[in-house]
N, C-alpha and C positions, 0 to 999 in steps of 0.2 A: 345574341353576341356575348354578352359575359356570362350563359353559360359554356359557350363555347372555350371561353378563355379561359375560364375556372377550370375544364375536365383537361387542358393543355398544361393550366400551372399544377394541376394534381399528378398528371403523367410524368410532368417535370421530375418531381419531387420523389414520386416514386419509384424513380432511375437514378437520385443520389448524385443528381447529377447538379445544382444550383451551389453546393457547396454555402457559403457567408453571402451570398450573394442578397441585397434588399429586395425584394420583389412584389408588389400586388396589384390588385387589377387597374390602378391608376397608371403605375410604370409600363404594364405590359401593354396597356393600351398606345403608351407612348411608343414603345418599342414594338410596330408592328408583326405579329409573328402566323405561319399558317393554321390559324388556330378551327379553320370549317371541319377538318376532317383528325382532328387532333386522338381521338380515339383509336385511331387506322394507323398512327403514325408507328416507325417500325426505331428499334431503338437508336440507329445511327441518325436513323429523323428528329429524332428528341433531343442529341449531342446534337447535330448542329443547328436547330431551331435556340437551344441553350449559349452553344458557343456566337451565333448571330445578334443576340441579345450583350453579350459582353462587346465585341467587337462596335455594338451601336452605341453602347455605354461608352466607352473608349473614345470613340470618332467625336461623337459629340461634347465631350469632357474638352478634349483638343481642339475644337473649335472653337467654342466659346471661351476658350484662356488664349486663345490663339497663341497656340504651342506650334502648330502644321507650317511648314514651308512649302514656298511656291511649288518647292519641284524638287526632284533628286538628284538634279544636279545644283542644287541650292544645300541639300544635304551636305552632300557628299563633299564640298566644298568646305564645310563647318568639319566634316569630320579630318582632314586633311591636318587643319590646323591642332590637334589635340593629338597627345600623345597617347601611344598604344592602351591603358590602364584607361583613358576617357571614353574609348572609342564604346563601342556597344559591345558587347562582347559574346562575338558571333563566331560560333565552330558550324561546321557545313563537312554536307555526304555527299559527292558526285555519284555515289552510285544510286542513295536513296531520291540525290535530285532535295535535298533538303536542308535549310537554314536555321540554326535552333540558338536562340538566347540560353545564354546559361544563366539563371538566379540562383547561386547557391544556396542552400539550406530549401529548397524544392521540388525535393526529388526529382535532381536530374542529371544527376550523375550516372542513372540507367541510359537515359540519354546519348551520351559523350559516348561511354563502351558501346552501344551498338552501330553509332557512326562506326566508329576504332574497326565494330567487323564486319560490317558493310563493304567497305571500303579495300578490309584485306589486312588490317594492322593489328588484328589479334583475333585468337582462337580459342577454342574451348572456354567460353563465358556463358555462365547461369546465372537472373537474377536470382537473389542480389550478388553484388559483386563488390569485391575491390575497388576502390575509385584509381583508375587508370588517368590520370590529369595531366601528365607531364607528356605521356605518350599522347592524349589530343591536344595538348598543346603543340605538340611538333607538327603533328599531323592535319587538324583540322581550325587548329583557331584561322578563321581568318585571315586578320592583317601579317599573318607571320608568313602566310602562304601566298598574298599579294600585294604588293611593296604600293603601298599608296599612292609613294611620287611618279612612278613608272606611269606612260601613255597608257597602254594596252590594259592596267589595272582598276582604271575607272569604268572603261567598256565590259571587263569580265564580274568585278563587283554589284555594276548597276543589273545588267544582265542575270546574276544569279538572287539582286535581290525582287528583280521583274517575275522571275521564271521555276524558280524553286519555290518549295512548299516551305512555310515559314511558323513556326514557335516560340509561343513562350510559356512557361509556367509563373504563374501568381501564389500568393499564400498568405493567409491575414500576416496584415506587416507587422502588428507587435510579438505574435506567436512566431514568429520568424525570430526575432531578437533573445526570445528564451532557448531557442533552437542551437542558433548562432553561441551562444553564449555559452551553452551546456556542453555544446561540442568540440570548441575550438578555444576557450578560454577559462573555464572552469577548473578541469580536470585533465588536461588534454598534456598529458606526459610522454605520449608517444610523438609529439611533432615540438621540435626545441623553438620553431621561429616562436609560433601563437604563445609558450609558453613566455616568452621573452616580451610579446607583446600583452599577454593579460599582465607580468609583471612590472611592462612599464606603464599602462592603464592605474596601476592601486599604486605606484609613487605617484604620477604625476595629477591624482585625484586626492592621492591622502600625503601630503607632506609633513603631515606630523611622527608618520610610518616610521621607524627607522632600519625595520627588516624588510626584505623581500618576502614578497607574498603573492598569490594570484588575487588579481580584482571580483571583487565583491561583483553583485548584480548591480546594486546602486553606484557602486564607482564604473563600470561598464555603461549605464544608464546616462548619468553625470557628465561622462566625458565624450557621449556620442552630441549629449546637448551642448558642451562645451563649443563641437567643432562647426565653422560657420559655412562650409562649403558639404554638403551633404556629397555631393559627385567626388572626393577624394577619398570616402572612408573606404574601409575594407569592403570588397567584395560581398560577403557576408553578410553584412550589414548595409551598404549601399542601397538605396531604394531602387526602383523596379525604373523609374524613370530617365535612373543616372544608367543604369546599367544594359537598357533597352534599347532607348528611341522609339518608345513606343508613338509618337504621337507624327512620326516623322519614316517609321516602318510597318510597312501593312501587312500585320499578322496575319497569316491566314486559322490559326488558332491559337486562342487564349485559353490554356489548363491551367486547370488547379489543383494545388497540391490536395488540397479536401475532398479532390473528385476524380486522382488522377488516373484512376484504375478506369474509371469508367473513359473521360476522357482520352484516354493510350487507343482504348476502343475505335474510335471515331479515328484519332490519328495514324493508324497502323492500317487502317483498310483506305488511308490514304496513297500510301507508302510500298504498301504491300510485304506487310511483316505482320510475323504471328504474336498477337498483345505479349503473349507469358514470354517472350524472348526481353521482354522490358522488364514490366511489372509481376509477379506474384501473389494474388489476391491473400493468401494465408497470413494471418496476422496484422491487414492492414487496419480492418475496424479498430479493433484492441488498441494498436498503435495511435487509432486518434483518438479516442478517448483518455488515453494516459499523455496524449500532450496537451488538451485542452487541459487537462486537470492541472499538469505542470504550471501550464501558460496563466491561470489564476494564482494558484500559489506563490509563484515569483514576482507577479505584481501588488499581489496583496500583500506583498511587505513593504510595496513603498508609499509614500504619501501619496493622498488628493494630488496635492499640489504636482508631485514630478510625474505622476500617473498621468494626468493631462498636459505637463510641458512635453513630454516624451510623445503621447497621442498628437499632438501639434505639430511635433518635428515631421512626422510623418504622414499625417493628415490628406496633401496630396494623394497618397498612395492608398489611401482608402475610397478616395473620391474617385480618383483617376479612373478605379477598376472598380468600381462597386461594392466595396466590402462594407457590410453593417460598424457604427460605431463602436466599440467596446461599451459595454452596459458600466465600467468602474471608475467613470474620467467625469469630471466636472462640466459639464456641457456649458453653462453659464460661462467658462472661460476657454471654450474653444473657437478658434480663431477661424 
């Protein structure tokens, strides 16, 4: 048996496909996987023997915090009550028959434009692309397309969350924050809102300021810890839980931005769409290497100390979905 499982976790691994994910032969045994003929397995068999393994991770996180609701009309009941910005933030393809979470800063923004031409609401699109946002917003978000309060809208919601194929994309949650950070608050002169909000981020973090300025990493850092309701921040930044319902929507697959080329894979022969209409493999190694390298740098200039208050904020989100700890946080004072 555990050589069985070993030439399974070696196959794994060498399809690129585990991403941060914690893995060894104590966990896998927990997570039972077809491991007799694991040599034989063909690559879509590896992607979802991988994606089954998160999905168990997931289920059972949720049980035992007991997150899970009796039923989905116990959901759907909670979701009712919150406004649009709480709800999950689910765009959907009637043609692909598919329901996809959007996490920004996850590559999925390929995502959104290929529902858009699914569907018939735009044309001539090569990744990568433009982020077309405001057209899936009209088009595809969800609750803009079916009014909550209305009768007929809980039969077609529940129904397509029954019957359609379902996604989310994941990504280590602090590497998302550098992400987040570098693109939409930093430097980010082509979009006046973010601009207006990293400006109001470095007053309302540095009062002793007296010019306008764009927030620093540690005043961005500082004032996500300041805020006590994690479910109202920006999208961007919002954890995967606020933003999902993962524990309360049953993913039919869990990607990752570390793997999402491979995992497009598996999703696309679900769907019946050709991977490269998404993703583009050219350049995507390179790209992770220079964000790992980013995602040290910009923490290595903050303390111990907010290094682990900031890992804590988010802590769930590592749990929730399997991601390894960061190697640079004070483990003695994680919560």
């Amino acid at each position: 048996m555990e050589k069985g499982i070993s030439t399974l976790l070696a196959s794994l691994l060498l399809f690129g496909t585990l991403g941060y994910i914690t893995l060894n032969t104590v966990e896998i045994k927990k997570y039972p996987l077809p491991w007799t003929y694991a040599h034989r397995l063909t690559e879509l068999e590896l992607l979802e023997a991988t994606n089954n393994i998160r999905k168990e991770h997931l289920k059972r996180y949720c049980q035992n915090h007991r997150k899970m609701e009796a039923s989905i009309n116990d959901t759907y009941a909670r979701w009712l009550k919150m406004r649009h910005y709480q709800k999950p933030r689910i765009f959907f393809s009637d043609s692909a028959k598919l329901l996809f979470c959007d996490t920004p800063k996850c590559g999925t923004t390929q995502w959104r434009n290929l529902m858009l031409i699914l569907d018939g609401h735009l044309e001539g699109y090569e990744a990568p692309a433009t982020d077309y946002f405001d057209l899936a917003w009209k088009h595809s978000f969800l609750w803009l397309q079916f009014n909550p309060l209305k009768t007929d809208s809980k039969a077609n919601i529940t129904g397509m969350m029954q019957n359609y194929y379902k996604i989310m994309t994941t990504r280590e949650p602090l590497e998302r924050l550098v992400s987040a950070y570098r693109d939409k608050l930093e430097s980010n002169k082509n979009n006046t809102y973010y601009v207006t909000v990293s400006k109001r981020i470095h007053k309302t973090m540095n009062r002793k300021s007296k010019t306008p300025a764009l927030a620093t990493f540690e005043e961005f850092i500082d004032y996500i810890l300041s805020r006590r309701h994690p479910s109202l921040l920006d999208p961007h930044w919002k954890p995967y839980s606020a933003l999902c319902d993962p524990c309360n929507i049953d993913y039919d697959y869990i990607a990752r931005m570390e793997t999402v080329y491979d995992d497009a894979t598996y999703i696309t022969s679900k769907i019946g769409v050709a991977r490269d209409r998404i993703y583009n493999r050219t350049g995507m190694e390179h790209l992770q290497q220079k964000r790992i390298k980013l995602y040290h740098e910009y923490f290595g200039n903050l303390s111990l100390s907010k290094r682990t208050a900031i890992f804590n904020y988010y802590k769930t989100q590592y749990d929730m979905f399997g991601y390894q700890y960061p190697t640079f946080i004070n483990m003695s004072a994680v919560r």
